[in-house]
KEKE-3310 file (N, C-alpha, C; in steps of 0.2 Angstrom, whole numbers, plus 5000, padded with zeros to 4 digits):
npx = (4521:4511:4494:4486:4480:4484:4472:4471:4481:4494:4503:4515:4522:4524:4532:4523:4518:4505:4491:4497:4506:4517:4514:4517:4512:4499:4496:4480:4480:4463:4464:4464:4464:4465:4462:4460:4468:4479:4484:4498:4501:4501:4497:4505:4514:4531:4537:4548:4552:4551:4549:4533:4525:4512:4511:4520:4517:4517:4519:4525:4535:4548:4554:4548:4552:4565:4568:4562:4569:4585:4597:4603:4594:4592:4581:4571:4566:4545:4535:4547:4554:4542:4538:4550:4552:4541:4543:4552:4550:4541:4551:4555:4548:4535:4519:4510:4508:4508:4511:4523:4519:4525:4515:4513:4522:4538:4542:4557:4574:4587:4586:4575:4558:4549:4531:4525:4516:4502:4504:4514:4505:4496:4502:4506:4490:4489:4497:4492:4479:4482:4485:4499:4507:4515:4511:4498:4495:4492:4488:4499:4499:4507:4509:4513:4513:4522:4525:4521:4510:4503:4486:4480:4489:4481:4470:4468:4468:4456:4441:4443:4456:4463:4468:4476:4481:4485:4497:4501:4513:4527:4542:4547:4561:4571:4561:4552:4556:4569:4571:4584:4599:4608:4609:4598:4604:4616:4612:4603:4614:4624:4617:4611:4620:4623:4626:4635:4626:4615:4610:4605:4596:4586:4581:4574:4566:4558:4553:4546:4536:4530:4525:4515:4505:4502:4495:4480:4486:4486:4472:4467:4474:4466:4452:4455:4460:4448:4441:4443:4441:4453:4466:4472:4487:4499:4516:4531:4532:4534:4531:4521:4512:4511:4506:4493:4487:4487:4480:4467:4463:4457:4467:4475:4485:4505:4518:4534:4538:4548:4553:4554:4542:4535:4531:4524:4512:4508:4502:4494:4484:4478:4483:4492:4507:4520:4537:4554:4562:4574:4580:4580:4586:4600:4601:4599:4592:4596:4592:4595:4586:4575:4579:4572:4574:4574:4560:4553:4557:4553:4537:4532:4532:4524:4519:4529:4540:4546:4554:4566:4573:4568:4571:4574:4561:4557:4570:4570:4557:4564:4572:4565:4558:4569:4573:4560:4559:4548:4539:4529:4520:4532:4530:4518:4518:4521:4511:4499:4495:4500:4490:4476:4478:4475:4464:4461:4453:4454:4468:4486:4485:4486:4474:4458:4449:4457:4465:4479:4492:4506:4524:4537:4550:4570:4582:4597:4607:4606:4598:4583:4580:4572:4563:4551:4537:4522:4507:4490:4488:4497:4512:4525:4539)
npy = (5344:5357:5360:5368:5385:5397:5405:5419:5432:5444:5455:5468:5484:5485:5490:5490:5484:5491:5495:5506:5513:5512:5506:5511:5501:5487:5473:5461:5443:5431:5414:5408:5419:5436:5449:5464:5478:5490:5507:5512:5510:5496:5482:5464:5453:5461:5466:5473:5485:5478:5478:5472:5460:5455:5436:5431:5427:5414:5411:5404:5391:5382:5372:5362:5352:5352:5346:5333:5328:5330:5328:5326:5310:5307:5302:5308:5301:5302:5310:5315:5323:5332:5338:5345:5355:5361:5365:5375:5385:5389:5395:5405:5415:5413:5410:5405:5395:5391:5375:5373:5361:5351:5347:5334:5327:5320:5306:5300:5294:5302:5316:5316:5315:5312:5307:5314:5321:5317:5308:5314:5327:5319:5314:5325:5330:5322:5322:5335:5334:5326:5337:5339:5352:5365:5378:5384:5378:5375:5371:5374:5369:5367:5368:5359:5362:5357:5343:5324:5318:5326:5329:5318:5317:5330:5326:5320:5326:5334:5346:5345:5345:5357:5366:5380:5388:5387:5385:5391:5383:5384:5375:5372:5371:5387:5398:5408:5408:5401:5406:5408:5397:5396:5395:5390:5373:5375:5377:5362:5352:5354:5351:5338:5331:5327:5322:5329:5323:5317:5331:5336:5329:5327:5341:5339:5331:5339:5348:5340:5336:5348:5354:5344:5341:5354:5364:5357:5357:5367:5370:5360:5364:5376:5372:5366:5372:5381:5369:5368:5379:5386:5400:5403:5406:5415:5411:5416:5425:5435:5443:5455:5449:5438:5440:5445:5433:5428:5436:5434:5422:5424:5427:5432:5435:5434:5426:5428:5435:5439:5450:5467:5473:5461:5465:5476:5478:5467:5475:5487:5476:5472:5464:5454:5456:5445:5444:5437:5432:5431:5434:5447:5449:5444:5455:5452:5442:5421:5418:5426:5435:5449:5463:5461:5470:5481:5482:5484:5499:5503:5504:5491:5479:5468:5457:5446:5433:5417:5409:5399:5400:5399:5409:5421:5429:5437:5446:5450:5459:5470:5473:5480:5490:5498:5502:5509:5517:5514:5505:5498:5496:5489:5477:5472:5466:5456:5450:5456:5458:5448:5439:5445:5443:5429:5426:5426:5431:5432:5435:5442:5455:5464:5464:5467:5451:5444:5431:5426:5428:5431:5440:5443:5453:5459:5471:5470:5480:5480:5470:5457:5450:5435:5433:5430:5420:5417:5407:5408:5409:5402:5398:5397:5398)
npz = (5656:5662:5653:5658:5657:5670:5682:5682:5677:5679:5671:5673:5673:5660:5644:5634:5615:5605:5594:5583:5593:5608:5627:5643:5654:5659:5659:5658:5660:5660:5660:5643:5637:5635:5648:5650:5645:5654:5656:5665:5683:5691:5702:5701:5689:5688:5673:5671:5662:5651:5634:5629:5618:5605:5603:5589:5572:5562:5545:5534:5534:5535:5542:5549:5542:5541:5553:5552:5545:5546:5539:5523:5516:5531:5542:5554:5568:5567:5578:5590:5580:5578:5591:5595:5585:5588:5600:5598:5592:5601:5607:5602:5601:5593:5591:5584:5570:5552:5546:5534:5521:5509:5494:5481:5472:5462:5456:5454:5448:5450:5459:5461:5474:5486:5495:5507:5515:5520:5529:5539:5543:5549:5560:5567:5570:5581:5588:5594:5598:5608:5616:5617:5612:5612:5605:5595:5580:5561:5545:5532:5516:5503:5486:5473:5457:5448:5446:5447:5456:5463:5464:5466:5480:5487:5490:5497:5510:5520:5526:5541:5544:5547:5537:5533:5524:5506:5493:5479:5468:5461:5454:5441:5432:5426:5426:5435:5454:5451:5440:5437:5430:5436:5448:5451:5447:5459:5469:5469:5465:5474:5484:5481:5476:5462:5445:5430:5421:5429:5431:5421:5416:5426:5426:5413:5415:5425:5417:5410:5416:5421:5409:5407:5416:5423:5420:5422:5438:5443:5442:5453:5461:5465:5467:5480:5488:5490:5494:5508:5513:5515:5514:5497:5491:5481:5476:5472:5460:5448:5436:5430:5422:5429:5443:5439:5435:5447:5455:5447:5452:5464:5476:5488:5494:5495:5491:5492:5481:5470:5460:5459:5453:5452:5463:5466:5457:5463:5476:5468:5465:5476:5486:5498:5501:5506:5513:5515:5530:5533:5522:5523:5532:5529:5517:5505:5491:5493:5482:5474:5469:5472:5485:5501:5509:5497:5497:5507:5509:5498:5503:5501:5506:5516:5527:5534:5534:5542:5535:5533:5544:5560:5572:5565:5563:5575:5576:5563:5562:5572:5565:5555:5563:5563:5551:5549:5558:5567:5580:5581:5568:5560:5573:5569:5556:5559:5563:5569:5554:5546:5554:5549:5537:5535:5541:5554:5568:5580:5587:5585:5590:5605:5615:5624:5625:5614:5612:5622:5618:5621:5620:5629:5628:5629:5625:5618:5615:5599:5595:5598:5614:5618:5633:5640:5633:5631:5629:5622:5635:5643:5652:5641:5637)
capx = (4519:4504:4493:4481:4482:4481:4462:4472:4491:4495:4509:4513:4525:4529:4529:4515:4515:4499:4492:4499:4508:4519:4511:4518:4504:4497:4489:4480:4475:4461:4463:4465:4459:4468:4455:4461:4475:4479:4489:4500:4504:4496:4500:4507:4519:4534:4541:4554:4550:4553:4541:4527:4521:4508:4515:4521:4513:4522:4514:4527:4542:4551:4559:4546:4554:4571:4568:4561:4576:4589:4601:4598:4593:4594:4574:4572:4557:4540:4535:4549:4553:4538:4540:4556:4549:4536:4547:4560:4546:4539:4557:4558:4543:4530:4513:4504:4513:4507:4515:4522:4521:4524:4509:4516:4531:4540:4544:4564:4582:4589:4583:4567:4555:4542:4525:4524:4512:4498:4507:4515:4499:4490:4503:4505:4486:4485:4501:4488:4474:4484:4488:4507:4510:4514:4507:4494:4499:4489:4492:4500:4499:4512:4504:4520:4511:4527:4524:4518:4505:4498:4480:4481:4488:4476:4462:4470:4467:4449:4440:4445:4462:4465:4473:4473:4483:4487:4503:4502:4520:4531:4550:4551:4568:4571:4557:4551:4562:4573:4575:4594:4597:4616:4607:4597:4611:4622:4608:4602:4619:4625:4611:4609:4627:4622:4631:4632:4621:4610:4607:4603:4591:4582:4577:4570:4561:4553:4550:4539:4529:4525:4520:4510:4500:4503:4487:4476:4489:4483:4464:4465:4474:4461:4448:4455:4459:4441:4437:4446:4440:4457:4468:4476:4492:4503:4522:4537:4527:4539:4530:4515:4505:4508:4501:4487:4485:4486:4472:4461:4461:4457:4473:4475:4492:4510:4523:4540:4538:4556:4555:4550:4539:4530:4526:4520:4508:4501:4498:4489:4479:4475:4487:4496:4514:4528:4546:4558:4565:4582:4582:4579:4593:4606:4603:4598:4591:4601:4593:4598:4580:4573:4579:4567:4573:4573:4551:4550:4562:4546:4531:4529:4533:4517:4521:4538:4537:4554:4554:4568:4576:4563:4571:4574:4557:4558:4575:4569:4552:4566:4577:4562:4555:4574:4571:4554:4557:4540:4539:4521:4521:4536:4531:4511:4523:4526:4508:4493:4495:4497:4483:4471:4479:4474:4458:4462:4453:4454:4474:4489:4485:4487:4467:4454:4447:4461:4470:4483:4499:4512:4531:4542:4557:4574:4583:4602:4610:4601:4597:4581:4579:4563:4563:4544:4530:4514:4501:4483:4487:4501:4520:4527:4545)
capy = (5351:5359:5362:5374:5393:5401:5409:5425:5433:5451:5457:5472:5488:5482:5494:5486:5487:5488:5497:5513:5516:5508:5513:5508:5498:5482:5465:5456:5436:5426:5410:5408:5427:5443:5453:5467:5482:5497:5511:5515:5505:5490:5475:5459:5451:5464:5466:5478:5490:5475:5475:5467:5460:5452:5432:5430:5423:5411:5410:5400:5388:5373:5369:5355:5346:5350:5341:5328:5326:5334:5330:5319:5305:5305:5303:5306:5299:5313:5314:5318:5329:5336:5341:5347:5358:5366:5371:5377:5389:5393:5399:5411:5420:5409:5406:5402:5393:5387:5371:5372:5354:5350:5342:5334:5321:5317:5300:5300:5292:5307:5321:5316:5317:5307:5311:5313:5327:5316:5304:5320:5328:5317:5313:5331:5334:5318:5326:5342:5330:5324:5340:5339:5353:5372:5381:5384:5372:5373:5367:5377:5365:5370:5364:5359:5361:5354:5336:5321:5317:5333:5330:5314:5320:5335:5323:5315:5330:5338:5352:5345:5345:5362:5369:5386:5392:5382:5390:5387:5383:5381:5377:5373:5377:5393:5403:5409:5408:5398:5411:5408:5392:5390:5397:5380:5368:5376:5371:5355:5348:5354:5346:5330:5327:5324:5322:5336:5318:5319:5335:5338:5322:5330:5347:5337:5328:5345:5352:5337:5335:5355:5353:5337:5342:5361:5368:5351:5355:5373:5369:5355:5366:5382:5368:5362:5376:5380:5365:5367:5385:5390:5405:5403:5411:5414:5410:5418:5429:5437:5448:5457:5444:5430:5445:5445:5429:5426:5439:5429:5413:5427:5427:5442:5434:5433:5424:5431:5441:5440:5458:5474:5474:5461:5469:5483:5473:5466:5481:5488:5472:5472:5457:5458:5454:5440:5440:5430:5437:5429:5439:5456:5451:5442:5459:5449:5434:5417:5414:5429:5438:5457:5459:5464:5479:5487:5481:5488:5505:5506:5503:5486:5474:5470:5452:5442:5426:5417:5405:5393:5400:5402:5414:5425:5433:5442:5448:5454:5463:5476:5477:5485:5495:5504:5506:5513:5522:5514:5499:5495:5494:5482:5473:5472:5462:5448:5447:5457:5459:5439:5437:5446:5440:5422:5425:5422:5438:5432:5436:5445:5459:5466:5468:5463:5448:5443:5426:5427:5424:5436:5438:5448:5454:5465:5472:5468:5483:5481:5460:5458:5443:5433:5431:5423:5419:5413:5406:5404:5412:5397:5402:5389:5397)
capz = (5656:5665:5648:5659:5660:5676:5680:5682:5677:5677:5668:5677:5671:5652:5637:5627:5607:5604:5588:5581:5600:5614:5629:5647:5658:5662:5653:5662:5655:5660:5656:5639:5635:5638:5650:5652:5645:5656:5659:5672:5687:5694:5705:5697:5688:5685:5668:5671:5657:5646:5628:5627:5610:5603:5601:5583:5568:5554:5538:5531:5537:5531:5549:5550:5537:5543:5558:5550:5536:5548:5534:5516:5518:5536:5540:5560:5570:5568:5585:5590:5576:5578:5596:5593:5581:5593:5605:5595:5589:5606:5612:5599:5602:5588:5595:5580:5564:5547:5546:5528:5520:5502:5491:5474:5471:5458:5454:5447:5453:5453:5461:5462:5479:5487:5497:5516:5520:5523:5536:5545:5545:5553:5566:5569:5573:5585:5594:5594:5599:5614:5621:5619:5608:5617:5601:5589:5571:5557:5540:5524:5509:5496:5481:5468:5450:5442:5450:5446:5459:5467:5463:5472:5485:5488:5487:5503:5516:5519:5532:5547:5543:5548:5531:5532:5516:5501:5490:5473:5468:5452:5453:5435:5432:5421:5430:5445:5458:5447:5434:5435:5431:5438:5457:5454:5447:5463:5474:5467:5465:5482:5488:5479:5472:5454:5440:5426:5415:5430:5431:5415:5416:5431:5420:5410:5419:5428:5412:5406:5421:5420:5402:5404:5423:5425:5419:5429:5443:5445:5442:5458:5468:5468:5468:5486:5493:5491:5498:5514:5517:5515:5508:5492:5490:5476:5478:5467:5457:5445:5432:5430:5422:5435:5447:5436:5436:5455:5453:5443:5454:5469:5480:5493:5498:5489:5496:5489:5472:5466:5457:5462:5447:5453:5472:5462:5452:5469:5477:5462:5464:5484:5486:5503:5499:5510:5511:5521:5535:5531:5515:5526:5536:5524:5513:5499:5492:5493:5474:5465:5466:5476:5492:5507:5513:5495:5495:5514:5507:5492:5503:5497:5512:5523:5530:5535:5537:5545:5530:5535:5552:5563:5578:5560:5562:5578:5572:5556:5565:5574:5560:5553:5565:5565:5546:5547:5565:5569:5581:5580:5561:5561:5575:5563:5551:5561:5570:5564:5548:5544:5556:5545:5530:5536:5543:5561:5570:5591:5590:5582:5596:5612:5615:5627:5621:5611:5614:5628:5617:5620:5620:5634:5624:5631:5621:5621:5609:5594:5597:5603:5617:5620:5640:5642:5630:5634:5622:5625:5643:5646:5648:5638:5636)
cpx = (4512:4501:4486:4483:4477:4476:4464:4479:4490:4501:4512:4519:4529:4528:4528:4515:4509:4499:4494:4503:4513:4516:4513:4511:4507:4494:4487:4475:4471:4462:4466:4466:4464:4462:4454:4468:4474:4484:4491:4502:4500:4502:4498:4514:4525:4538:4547:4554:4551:4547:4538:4523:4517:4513:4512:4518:4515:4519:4518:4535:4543:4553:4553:4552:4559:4573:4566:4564:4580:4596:4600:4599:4594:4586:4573:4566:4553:4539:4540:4552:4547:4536:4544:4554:4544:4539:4552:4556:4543:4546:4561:4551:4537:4525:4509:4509:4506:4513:4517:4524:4521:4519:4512:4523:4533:4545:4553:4572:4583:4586:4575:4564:4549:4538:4527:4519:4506:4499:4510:4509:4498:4495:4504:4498:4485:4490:4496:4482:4475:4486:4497:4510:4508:4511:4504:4497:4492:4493:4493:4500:4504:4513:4510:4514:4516:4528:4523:4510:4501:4490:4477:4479:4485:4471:4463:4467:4457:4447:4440:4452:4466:4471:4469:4476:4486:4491:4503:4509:4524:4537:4552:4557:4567:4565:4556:4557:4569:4576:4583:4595:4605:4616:4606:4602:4612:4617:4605:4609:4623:4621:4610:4615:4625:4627:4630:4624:4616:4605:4603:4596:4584:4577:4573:4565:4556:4552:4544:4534:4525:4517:4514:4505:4501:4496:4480:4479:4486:4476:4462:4466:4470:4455:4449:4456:4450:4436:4437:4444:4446:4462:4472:4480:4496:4511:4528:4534:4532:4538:4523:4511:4505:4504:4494:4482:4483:4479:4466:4459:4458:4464:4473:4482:4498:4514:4529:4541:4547:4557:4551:4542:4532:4525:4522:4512:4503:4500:4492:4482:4476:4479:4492:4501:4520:4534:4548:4560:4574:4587:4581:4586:4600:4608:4600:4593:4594:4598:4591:4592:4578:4575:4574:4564:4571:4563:4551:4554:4555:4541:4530:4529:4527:4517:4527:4536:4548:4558:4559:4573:4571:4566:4575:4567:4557:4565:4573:4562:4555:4570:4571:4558:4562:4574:4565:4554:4549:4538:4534:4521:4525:4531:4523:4513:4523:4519:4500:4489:4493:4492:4475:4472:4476:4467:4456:4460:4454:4464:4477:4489:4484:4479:4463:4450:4451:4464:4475:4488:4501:4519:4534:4549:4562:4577:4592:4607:4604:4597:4590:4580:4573:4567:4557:4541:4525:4508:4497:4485:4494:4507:4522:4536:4546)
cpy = (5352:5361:5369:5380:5393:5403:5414:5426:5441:5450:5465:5477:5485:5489:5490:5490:5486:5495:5502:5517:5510:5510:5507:5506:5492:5478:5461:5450:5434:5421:5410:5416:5433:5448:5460:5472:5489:5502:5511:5509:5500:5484:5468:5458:5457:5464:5470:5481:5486:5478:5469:5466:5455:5443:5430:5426:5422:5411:5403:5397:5381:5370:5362:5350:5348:5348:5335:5322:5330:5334:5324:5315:5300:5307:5302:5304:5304:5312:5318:5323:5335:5342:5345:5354:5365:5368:5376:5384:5391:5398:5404:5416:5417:5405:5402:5400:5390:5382:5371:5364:5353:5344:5341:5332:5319:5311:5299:5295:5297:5315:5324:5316:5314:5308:5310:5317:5324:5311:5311:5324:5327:5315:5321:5334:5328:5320:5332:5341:5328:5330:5343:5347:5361:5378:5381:5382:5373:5370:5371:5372:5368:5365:5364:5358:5355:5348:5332:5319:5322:5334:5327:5314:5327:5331:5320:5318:5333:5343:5349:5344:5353:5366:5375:5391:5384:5386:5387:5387:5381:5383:5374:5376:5381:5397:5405:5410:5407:5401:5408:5402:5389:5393:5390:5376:5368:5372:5366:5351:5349:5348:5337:5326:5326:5326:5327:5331:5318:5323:5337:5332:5326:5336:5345:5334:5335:5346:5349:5337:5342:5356:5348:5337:5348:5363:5363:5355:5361:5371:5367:5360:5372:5381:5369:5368:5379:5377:5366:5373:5390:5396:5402:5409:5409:5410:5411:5420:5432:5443:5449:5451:5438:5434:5443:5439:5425:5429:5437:5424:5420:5425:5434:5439:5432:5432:5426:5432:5440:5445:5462:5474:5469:5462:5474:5481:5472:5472:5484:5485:5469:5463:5461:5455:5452:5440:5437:5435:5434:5434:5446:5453:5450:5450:5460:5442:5429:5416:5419:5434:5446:5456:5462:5470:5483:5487:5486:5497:5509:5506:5498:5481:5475:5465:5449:5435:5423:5411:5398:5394:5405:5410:5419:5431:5438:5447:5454:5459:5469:5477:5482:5492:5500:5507:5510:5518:5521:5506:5497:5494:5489:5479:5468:5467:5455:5447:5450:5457:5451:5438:5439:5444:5432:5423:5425:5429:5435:5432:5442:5453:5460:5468:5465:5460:5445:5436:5426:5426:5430:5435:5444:5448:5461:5464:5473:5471:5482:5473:5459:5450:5442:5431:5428:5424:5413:5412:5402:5406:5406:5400:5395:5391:5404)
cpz = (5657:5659:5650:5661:5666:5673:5677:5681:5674:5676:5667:5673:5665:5648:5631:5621:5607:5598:5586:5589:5605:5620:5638:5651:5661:5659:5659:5659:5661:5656:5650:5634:5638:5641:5648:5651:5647:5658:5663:5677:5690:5696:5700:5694:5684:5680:5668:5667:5650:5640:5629:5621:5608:5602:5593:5580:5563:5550:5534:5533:5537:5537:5550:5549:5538:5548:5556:5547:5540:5541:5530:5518:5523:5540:5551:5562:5571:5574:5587:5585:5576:5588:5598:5589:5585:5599:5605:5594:5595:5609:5609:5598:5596:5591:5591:5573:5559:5545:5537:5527:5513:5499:5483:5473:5466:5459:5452:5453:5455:5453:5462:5472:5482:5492:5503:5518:5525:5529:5544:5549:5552:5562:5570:5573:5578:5592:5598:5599:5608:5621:5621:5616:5613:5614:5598:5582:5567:5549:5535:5521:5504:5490:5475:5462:5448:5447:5446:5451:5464:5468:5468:5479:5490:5491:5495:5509:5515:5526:5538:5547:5547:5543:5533:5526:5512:5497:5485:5469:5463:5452:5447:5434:5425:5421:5437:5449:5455:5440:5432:5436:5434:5445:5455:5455:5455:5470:5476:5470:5472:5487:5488:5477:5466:5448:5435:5423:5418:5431:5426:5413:5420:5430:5418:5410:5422:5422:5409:5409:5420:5414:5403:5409:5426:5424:5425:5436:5447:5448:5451:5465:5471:5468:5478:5491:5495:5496:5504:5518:5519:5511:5506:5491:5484:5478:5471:5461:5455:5441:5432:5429:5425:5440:5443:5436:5443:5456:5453:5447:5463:5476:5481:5498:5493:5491:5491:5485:5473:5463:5462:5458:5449:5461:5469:5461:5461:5471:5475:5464:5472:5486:5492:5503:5506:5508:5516:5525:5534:5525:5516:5530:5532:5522:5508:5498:5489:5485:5469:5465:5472:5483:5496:5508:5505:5493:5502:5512:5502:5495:5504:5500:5518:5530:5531:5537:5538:5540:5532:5543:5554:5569:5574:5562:5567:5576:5567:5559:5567:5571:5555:5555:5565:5557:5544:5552:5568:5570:5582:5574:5558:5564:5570:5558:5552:5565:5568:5557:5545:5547:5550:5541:5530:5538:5553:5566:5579:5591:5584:5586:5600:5616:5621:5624:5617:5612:5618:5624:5616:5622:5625:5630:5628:5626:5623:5615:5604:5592:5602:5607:5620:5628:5642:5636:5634:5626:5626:5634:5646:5647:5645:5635:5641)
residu = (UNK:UNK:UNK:UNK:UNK:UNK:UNK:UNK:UNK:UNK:UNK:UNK:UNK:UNK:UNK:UNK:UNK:UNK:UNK:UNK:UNK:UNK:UNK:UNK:UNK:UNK:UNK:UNK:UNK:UNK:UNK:UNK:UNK:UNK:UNK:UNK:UNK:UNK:UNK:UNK:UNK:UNK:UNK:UNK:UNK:UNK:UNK:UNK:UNK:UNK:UNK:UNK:UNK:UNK:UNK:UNK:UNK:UNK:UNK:UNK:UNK:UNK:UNK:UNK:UNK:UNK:UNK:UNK:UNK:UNK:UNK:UNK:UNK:UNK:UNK:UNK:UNK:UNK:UNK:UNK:UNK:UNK:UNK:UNK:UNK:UNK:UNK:UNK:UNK:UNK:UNK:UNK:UNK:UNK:UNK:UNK:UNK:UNK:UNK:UNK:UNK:UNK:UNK:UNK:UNK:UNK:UNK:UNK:UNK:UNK:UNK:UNK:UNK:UNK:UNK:UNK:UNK:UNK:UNK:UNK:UNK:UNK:UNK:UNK:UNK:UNK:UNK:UNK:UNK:UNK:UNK:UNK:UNK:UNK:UNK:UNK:UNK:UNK:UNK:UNK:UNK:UNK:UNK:UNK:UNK:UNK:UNK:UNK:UNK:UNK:UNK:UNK:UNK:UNK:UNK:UNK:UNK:UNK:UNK:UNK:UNK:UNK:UNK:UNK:UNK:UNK:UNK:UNK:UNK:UNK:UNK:UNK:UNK:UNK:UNK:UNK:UNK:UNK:UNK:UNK:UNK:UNK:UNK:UNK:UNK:UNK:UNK:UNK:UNK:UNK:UNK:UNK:UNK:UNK:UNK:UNK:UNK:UNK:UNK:UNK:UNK:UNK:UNK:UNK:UNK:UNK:UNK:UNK:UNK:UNK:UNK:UNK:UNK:UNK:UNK:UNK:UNK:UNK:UNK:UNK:UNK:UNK:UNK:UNK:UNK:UNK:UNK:UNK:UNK:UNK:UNK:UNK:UNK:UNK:UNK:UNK:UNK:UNK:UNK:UNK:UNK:UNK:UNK:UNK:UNK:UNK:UNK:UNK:UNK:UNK:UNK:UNK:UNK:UNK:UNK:UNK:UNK:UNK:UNK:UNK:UNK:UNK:UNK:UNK:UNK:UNK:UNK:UNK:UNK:UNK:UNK:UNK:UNK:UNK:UNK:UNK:UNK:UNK:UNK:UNK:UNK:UNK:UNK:UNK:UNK:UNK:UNK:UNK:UNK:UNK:UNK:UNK:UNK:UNK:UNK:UNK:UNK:UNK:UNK:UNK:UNK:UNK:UNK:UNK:UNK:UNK:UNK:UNK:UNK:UNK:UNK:UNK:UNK:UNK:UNK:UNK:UNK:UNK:UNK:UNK:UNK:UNK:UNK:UNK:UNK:UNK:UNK:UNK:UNK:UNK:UNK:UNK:UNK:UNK:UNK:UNK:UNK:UNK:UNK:UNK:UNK:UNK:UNK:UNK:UNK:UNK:UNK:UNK:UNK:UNK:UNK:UNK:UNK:UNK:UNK:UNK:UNK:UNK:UNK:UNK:UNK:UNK:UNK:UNK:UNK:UNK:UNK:UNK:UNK:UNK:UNK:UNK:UNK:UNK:UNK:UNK:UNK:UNK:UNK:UNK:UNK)
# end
């Protein structure tokens, strides 16, 4: 694959979201760079009145690790998996991803989990390193409190790693996400086949590890974020006082509140609140907790992130701009909003100066379809 952008690409009669307007024109990239956005008619490449949107921004997505782990205990090569990965994600309109990786393994027969982030990582930035890869990766860290070796494992990565959020994370069963413990069971034991003797074994085992490196686990992980210069986000925030608590450690990011009560909570507290796009489209959420649309219905939806089906997030950006009547504010969901939320000012829109990554989308009924994207000025899908 040719990894250099043209000097020059005009992108010629689109209707461009750009902030607060759709506005028919002209993009024109230099290179890496967007030069140039203008009304009206101009020579170059014809869009056909397709949209033009900024190229989307993941915050948070497991699809690494189910390329990796396409199914249990079936562990496929990272390169490849990681390639795989990156294209999968370019061809649904995803210029920039937070690669999410889990930090913190518990040791056990059954139902237990063992470390990989720092091997994936590092083959992931030497893919990165070589060129190979057709978007922007960075690294989310998903910080398991209730673990055994999370501390450890933190201690592994540093600022050239490119960590851009760290999630502080607790699937002790019988809270958080897990509030409902016969959602867990059905997903564990789906999962893992265990027996009622080890299921009940496997509780107990989370329960001790929380009790005995929860509070250390927290400490390491608002330590390390720190270290790395990255945002700290919350994850399954459930009542005011974990809000309050997320608070306290400075978090201005909430990756899927499970109540209303605690979207509320962030807002109050200047916390910009993520949901799945899967649980905007499903309806609901697959474990039982607030669904989407009734956060985006109150206000309280600012991010989407496509959680574990990546070509969910474009999807979900127009299933909300039909609920809000307002396609720049959607599309803001999935592209400027996580940019600021992340720190990352040279994209997430349609600007001069801006990063050249955008998506050509038609619209097929109410389905939207990616026809090109370009990242960094390249078309890479």
């Amino acid at each position: 694959m040719d990894m250099q952008a043209p000097a020059e690409t005009v992108l010629s009669n689109a209707r461009i979201v750009l902030e607060g307007e759709v506005m028919t024109g002209a993009v024109r990239m230099q290179g890496r760079e967007i030069a140039d956005v203008s009304p009206g008619a101009a020579r170059g490449e014809d869009m056909g009145g397709d949209l033009l949107i900024p190229g989307l921004i993941e915050l948070h997505t497991d699809n690494l690790e189910r390329h990796i782990q396409p199914r249990p205990r079936v562990n496929w090569p990272h390169d490849a998996a990681i390639l795989a990965h990156d294209g999968e994600l370019a061809s649904v309109g995803i210029t920039t991803v937070f690669d999410a990786m889990r930090v913190g393994s518990v040791p056990s027969e059954h139902g237990g989990y063992e470390a990989y982030a720092r091997g994936l990582a590092s083959e992931l930035m030497q893919l990165r390193a070589a060129n190979a890869l057709k978007i922007s990766h960075f690294l989310h860290l998903r910080a398991e409190v209730c673990s055994a070796t999370l501390a450890d494992e933190l201690a592994q990565f540093g600022s050239e790693d490119r960590v851009g959020i760290v999630s502080l994370m607790d699937h002790t069963p019988g809270q958080r996400q897990f509030r409902d413990m016969s959602k867990l069971k059905a997903y564990v034991q789906g999962k893992r086949s265990l027996t009622e003797a080890q299921w009940q074994e496997h509780v107990a085992n989370l329960k001790a590890l929380r009790e005995a490196n929860g509070a250390a686990h927290e400490a390491a992980t608002v330590a390390a974020a720190g270290r790395f210069g990255a945002v700290l986000a919350s994850h399954d925030d459930t009542t005011e006082a974990h809000v309050a608590t997320s608070a306290g450690y400075g978090i201005r990011l909430a990756e899927f509140p499970t109540t209303q009560e605690a979207a509320r909570a962030c807002k109050a507290h200047g916390i910009a609140v993520m949901m799945g796009a899967p649980n905007l489209i499903r309806g609901g959420s697959h474990s039982g907790n607030v669904a989407a649309q009734a956060l985006a219905e109150a206000d309280l939806l600012d991010i989407v992130s496509s959680d574990y089906v990546p070509s969910a997030l474009l999807t979900s950006a127009f299933r909300l701009a039909r609920m809000w009547d307002d396609l720049p504010r959607a599309i803001a969901c999935v592209t400027a909003t996580p940019a600021k939320a992340t720190g990352l000012t040279d994209r997430g829109r349609i600007a001069p100066g801006m990063k050249a990554d955008m998506v050509r989308v038609t619209m097929l009924g109410d389905t939207p379809v990616v026809r090109a994207v370009w990242s960094q000025g390249r078309r890479v899908a």
